[in-house]
Every structure is written in C-alpha cells, then in structure tokens.
C-alpha positions as CSV (number, residue, x, y, z in Angstrom):
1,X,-62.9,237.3,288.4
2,X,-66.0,237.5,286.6
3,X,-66.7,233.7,285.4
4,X,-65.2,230.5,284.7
5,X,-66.1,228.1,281.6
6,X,-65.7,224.5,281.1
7,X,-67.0,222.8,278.5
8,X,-66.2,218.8,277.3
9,X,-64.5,220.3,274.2
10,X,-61.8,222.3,276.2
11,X,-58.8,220.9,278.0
12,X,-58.5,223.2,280.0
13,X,-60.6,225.9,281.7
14,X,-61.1,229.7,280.5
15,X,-61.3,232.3,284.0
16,X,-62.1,235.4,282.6
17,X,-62.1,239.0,284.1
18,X,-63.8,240.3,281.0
19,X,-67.9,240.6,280.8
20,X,-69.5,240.8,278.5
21,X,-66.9,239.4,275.8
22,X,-68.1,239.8,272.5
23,X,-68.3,235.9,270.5
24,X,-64.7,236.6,268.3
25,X,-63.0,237.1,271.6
26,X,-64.1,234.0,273.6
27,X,-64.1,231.8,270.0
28,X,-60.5,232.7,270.1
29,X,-60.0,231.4,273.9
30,X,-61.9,228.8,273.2
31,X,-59.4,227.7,270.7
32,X,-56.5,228.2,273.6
33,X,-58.6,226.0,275.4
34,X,-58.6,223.1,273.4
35,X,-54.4,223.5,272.4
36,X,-52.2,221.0,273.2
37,X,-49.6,223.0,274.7
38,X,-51.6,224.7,277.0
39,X,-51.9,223.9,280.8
40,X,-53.5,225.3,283.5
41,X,-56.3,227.5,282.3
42,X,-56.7,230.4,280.1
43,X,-57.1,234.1,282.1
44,X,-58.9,236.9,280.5
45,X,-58.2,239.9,281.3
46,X,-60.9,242.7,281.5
47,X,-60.2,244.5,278.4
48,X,-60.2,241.4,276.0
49,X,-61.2,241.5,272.4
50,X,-60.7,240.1,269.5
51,X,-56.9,239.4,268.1
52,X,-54.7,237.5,265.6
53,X,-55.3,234.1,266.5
54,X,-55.0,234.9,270.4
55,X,-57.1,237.9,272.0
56,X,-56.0,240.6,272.5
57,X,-55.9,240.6,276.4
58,X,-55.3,237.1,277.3
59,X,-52.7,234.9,279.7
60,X,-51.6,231.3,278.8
61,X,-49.3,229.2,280.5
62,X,-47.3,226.5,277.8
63,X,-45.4,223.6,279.0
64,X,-41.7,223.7,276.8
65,X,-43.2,225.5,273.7
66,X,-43.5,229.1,272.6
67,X,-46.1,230.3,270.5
68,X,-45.2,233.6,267.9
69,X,-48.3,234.4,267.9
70,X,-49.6,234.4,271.4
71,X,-46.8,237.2,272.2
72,X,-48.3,238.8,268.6
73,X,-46.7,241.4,265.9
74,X,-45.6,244.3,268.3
75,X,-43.0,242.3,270.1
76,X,-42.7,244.4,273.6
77,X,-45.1,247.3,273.1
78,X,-45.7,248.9,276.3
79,X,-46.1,251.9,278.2
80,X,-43.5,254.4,279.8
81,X,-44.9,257.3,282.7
82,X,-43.1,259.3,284.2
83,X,-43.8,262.0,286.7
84,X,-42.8,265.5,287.1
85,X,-42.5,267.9,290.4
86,X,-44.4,270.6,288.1
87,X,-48.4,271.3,289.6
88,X,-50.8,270.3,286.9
89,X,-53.2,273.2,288.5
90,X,-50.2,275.7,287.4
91,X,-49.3,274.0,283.6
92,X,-51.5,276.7,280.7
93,X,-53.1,275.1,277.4
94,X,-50.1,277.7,275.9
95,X,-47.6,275.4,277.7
96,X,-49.0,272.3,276.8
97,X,-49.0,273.5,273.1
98,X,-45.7,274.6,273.2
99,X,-44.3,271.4,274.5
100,X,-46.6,268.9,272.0
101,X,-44.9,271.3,269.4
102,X,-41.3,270.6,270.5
103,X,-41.7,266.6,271.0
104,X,-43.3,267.0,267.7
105,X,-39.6,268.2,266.4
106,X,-37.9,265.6,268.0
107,X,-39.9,262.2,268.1
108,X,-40.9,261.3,264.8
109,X,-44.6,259.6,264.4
110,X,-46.5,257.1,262.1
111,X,-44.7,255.8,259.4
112,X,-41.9,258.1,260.1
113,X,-38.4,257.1,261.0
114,X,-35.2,259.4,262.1
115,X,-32.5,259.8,259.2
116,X,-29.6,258.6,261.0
117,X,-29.2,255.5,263.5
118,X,-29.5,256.7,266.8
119,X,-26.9,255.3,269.8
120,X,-27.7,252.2,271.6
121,X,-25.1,250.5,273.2
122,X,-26.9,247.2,272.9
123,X,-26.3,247.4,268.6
124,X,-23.0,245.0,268.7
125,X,-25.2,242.6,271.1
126,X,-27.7,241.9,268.3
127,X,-28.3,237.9,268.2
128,X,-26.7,236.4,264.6
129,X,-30.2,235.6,263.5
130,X,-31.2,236.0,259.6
131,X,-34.0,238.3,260.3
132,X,-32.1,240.2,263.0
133,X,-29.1,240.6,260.7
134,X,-31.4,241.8,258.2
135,X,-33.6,244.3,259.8
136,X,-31.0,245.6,262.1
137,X,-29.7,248.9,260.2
138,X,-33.0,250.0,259.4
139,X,-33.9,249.7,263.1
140,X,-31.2,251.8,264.2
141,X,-33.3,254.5,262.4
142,X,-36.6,253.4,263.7
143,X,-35.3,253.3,267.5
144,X,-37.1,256.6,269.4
145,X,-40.0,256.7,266.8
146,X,-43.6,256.2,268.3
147,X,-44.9,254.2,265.5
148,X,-48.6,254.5,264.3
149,X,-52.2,253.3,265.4
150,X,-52.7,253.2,268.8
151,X,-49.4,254.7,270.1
152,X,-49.5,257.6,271.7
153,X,-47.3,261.0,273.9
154,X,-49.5,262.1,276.6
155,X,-48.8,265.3,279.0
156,X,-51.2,264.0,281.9
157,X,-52.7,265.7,285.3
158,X,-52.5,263.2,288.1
159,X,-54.5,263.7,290.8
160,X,-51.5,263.5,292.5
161,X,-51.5,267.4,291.7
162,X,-48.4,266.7,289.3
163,X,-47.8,266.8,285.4
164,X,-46.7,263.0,284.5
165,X,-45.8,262.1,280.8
166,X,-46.7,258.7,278.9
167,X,-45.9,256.8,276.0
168,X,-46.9,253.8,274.4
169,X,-45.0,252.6,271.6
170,X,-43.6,248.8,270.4
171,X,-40.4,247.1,269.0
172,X,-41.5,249.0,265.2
173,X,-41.0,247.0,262.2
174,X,-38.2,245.0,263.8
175,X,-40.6,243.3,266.0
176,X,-42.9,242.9,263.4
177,X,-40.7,241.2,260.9
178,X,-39.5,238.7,263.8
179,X,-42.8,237.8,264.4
180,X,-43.7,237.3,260.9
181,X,-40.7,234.8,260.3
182,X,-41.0,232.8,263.5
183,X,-44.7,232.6,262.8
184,X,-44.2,231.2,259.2
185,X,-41.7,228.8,260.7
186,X,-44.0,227.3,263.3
187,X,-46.6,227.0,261.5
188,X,-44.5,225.1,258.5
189,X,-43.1,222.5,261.4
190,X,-46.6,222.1,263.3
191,X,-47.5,221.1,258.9
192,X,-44.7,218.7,259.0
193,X,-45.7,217.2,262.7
194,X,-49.1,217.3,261.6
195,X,-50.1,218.8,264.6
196,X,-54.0,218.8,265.4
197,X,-54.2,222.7,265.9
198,X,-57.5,224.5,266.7
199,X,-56.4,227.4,264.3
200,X,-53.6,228.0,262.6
201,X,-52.7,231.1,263.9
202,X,-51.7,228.8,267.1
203,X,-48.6,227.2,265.4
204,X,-45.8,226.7,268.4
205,X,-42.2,225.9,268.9
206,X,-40.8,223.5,271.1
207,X,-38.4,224.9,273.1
208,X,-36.0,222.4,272.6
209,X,-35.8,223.2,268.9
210,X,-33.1,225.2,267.0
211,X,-36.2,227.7,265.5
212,X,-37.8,228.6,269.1
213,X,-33.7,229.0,270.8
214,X,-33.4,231.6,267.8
215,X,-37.5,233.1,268.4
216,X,-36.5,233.8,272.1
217,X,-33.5,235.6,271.3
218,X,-34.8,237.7,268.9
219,X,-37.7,238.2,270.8
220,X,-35.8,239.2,273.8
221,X,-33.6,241.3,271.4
222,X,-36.7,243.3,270.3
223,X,-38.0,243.3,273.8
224,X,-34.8,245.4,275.1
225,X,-35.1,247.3,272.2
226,X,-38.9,248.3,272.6
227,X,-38.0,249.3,276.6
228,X,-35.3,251.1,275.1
229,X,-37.3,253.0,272.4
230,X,-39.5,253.9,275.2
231,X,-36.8,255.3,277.0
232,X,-35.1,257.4,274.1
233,X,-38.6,258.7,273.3
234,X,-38.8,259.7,277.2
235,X,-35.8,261.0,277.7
236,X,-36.3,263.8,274.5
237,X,-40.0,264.6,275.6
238,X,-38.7,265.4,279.1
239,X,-35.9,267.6,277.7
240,X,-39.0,269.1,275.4
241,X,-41.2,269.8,278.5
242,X,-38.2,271.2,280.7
243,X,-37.2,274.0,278.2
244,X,-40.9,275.0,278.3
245,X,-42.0,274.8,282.4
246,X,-38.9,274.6,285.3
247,X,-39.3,271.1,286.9
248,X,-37.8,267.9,287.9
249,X,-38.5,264.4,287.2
250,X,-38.7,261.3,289.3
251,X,-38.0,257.6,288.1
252,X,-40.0,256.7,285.3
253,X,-41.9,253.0,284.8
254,X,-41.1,251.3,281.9
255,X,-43.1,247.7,281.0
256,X,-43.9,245.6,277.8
257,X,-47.7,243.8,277.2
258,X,-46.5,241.9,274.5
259,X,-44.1,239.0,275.4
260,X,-43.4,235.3,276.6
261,X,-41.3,234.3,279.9
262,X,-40.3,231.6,281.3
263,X,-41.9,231.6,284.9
264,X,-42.5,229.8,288.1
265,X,-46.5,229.1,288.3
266,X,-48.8,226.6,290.0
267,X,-45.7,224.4,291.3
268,X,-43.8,224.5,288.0
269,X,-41.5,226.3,285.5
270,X,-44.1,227.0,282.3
271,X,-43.9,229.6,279.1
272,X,-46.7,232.5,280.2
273,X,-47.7,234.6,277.0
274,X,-48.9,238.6,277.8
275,X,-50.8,239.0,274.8
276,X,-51.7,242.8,275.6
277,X,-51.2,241.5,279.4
278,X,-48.8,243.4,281.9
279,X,-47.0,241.3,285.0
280,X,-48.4,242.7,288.1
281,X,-46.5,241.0,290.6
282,X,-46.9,242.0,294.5
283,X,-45.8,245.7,294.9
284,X,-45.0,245.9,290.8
285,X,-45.6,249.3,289.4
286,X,-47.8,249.2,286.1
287,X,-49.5,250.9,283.7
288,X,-53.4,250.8,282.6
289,X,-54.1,253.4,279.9
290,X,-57.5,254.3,278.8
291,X,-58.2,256.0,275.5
292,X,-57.1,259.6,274.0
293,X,-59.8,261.4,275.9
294,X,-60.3,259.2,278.8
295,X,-57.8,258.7,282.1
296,X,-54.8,256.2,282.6
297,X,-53.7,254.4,286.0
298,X,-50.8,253.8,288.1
299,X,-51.2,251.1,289.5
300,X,-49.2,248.1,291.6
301,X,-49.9,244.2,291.2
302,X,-51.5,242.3,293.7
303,X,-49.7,238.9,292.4
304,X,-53.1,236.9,291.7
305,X,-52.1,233.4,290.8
306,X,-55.1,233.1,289.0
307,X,-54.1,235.8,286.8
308,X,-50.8,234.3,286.3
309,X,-49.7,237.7,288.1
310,X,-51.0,239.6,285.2
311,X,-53.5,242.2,284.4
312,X,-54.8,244.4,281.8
313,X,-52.9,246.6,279.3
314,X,-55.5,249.0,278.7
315,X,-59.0,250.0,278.1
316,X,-59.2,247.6,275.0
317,X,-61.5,248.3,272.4
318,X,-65.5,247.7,271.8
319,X,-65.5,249.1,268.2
320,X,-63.0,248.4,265.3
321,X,-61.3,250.7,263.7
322,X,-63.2,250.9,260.6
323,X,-66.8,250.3,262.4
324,X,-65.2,253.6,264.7
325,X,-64.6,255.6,261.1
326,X,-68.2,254.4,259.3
327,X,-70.4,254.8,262.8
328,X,-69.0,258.1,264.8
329,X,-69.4,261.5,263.9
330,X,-66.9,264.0,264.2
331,X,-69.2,266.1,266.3
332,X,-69.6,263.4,269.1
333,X,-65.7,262.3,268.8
334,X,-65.1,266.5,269.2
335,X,-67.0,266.2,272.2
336,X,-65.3,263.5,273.7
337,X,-61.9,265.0,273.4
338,X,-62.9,268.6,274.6
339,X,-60.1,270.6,276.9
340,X,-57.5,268.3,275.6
341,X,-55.3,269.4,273.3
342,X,-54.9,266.9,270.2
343,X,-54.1,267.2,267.2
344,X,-57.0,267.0,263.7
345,X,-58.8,264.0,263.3
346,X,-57.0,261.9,260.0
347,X,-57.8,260.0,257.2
348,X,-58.0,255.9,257.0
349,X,-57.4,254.1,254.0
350,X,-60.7,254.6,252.6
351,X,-60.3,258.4,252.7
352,X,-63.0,258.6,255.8
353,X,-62.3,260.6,258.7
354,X,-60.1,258.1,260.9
355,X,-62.2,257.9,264.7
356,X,-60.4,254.8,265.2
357,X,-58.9,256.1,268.5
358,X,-61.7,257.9,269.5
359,X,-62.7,257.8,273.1
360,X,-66.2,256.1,271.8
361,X,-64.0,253.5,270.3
362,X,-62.7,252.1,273.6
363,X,-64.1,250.2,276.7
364,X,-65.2,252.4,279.7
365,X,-61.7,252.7,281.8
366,X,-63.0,252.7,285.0
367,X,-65.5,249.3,284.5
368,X,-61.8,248.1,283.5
369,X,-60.5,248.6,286.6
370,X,-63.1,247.8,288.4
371,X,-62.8,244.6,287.1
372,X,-59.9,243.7,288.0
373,X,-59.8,245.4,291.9
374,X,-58.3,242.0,292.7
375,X,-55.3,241.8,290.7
376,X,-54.0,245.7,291.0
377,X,-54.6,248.8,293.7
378,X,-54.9,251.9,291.8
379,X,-52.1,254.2,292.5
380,X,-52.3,257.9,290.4
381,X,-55.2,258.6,288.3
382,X,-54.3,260.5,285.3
383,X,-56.5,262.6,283.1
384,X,-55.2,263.5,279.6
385,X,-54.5,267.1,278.9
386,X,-52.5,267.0,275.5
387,X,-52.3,264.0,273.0
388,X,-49.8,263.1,270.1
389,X,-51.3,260.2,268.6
390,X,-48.9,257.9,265.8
C-alpha cells in the first residue's frame, strides 16, 4: 500500500495503492468517503483514474445497498487467456497475420454485431425484467462480439516460451442499458428519500427493495453473459489459430472487473463493488493487462484484506482519449507498437487520428505491478505480438 488518508470530512478512510493519483481520481474517492453506505475504507488500486462517478479502479465495501454505478456501464467486462503448447520462438509474423485475419472473419468488432443469435443455453434463463425482456433479442446477436474502445484479441509470447491468447471484452449494450435503467432508478428513489449524496452519480439501492432484487438479477444475468461472450469469442479464436499452427490448448481463465458481490469481509457479510477491480483471492488466477504495445500478467491473488481480496484490472490510463488523439504523434505511437502486428491507427469523432489506445496513453505496466507485489505474485509475463483492437 502506498498511503492512507483521513480527513474530518470523510467517514471513512481512503488506502490507496495508486501514486501519484491525479486530483479527478481521488475527488471521486473522496466522495466514496463521505457516502453513507459505505463502511470500512475505500482501496485504490494502482491503476486508478478518473470514472463515472466512482474511479475507475476502486473497491468499496456497502452495508445492504448496491450502487449501479460503482459496478459502472460494462456490467462484467473482463479478460479471458488462454495458453497454447505451441513455442512462441517458432510462431512467424506470416502466421500471426494469417490468424488476426481469420479471427477477423469470425469475431465481429466495434459497433459490429453477428446477423443471427448465436446459441447459449442460458437464453430461456433470462430474469423477467423490463429491460432484460427488452434488450434480450438484440443481445443474442451481440453475444461473441468484442465490442469497441478498449477491448481487445491478443496472440501473446509468454515468457513461458508458449503462444497464449487474450480477450477483453464486456456484457455489450445489454450491460449498458441495465445499467442505465437501474442507475436512473436509484437516483429517482435516493430524490424521493432525500438522501444527502456526495454526487449524484452515487445513487444506491437498498437491498431490501424490489428495484435492487431486479438490479442483481440482471446484473448477474449480464455477468454470465459477459463470461460467456468471453468464452464464445475464445473458443472461435482458438479454432482460428489451430487451422493456421498444430497445437493444443490448456484451461483458459476467465474473470469480470466490473461487478458487485455479496462477500464475507472484516467479520461481516457486506456488498464489495470491483469497479475495474479483479478478486484475487489466495491461489486465484487473474489477469493484469497492460496497453496494445506493452506486456500483460498472469498472476494469482494473495487475499489482502485490505484490498478487499482485490487488485488491479489493468495498466489504467494517464491520458484521455481525446488529450491521447490532440497530444501524440503517429510517429511516436508507430514506435511504440513496433514488431507487433496491429492493425491502422483510426479515426475519433473529430476526424483526428484516434491514439487513444496508444501505448503512451497508459500507465507504465510494470510500476502497476510493482505496486501491488502485496496483493498478487506474477505468474507468465506476456508480451504482445499481434493486436485486434474493437
């Protein structure tokens, strides 16, 4: 842990693994803080930054409420690895190209959906929630899509000596639209309670209410179907890489960093939030990516209470997307991704050359885990050797 604040304003205190924290970040967990729901303290974990309401890297621990926003838009985005018995030392840039092309064919990216709903035999066990009800045949289409942004199929070199795959990819737009409502609806009731809330973005729902029973079912809904868009994506990126190289595949890790559960901490049964926040429990496999041009860990949890039993879900980012489009130069972002086959650089909304996910744009990976040495042992380190970015 890198520090510890208490101030007279805050209820309870902030432990943070992140330093520096730029002044948005620690406003916003400031804010936690001084909630009414929270208890505890408020853990930051080394790749904080700046969020909706709640950063973007933080742990909280509520007594019988849940908060929409503290789990955040991509209900159950995550990460899925998964390792081959292939030698990295013997994989070409020609095979690498060769299988991006095929997952290309087969995994559609951005905005993209598939044209028909694809099988999940969890589609009859869809909660009878309005929103649910509503978004559910458009998100038979969107189930083994990446999505945009962020999201991302890597072919990786571990130093391990074997080629592992990654993804990183959310609920879609059915998480998104949960979120939305459940958000709206909190922060309507907290109105009607007149609830003293540090920001609005904060609105909660007591568990004991009809709207949070139908917030943790969808939620949990979307969860399972954000492991299992993961898994779908996985499974036809493995078939893509095995027609191009002969190899085998061990058991793959699969975990969400966007989520709420109800746990056992500190001598009691309490609502933790992973707001881009994995579980690492004692001997838990996770996931730490870094950026497109920068390595990833395996790593296992070292069940740090003060963590909550949580750490990092990436690199997180030091530059915004648009300050990472106006500020870097394609020369310097070329740089930063050479010998890794990605694709061209796009466009954001203002028609400028999109650098958003540009190395430059992210926190250094290894001061990440560095940081956090007591809450995860490094397992695999994985450098990036071909990119599909959403």
């Amino acid at each position: 842990m890198k520090w510890v604040k208490k101030e007279k304003t805050q209820r309870i205190p902030i432990k943070s693994w992140c330093d520096p924290i730029d002044d948005n970040a620690l406003a916003q967990a400031m804010n936690l803080a001084r909630h009414p729901a929270m208890v505890h303290h408020v853990a930051l974990m080394p790749d904080c930054h700046q969020g909706y309401g709640m950063p973007i890297g933080g742990v909280i621990a509520c007594r019988d409420v849940v908060i929409p926003n503290a789990v955040g838009v991509d209900i159950g985005c995550g990460m899925c690895a998964l390792k081959t018995d292939f030698p990295a030392d013997d994989l070409t840039t020609e095979a690498i190209k060769s299988i991006m092309g095929k997952i290309r064919e087969v995994i559609p990216v951005g905005f993209k959906r598939h044209a028909q709903p694809q099988p999940w035999n969890r589609w009859s066990d869809a909660p009878s929630i309005p929103v649910v009800e509503r978004e559910l045949e458009k998100a038979k289409c969107q189930l083994g899509t990446l999505g945009g942004g962020n999201h991302f199929v890597e072919i990786q070199s571990g130093d391990d000596g074997a080629v592992w795959l990654m993804i990183h990819s959310g609920s879609r737009n059915f998480g998104k639209q949960i979120a939305d409502v459940y958000h709206r609806k909190a922060q309507a009731l907290c109105r009607t309670w007149h609830v003293d809330l540090p920001h609005k973005d904060l609105a909660f729902l007591p568990v004991d209410t009809p709207e949070a029973e139908a917030y943790i079912a969808a939620m949990n809904y979307a969860l399972d179907f954000a492991a299992e868009n993961r898994r779908l994506m996985m499974a036809r990126a493995a078939r893509c890489v095995a027609r191009v190289i002969d190899c085998g595949f061990e058991a793959e890790v699969n975990i969400h960093h966007n989520y709420a559960a109800r746990e056992h901490h500190y001598g009691e049964n309490v609502w933790i939030h992973r707001k881009g926040a994995t579980a690492a429990r004692a001997q838990q496999m996770g996931i730490i990516p870094g950026s497109m041009g920068t390595p990833s860990y395996i790593v296992e949890g070292l069940d740090n209470p003060e963590s909550f039993a949580s750490c990092s879900h990436g690199a997180g980012r030091k530059m915004g997307r648009a300050q990472a489009s106006r500020t870097l130069t394609r020369e310097a972002c070329d740089r930063a991704m050479a010998g890794i086959v990605f694709g061209r650089w796009g466009k954001d909304r203002k028609g400028r050359t999109d650098f958003g996910e540009a190395p430059q744009a992210y926190k250094d990976i290894e001061d990440v885990i560095v940081a956090q040495r007591d809450l995860i042992r490094p397992l695999v380190k994985l450098k990036p050797l071909g990119v599909i970015k959403g």
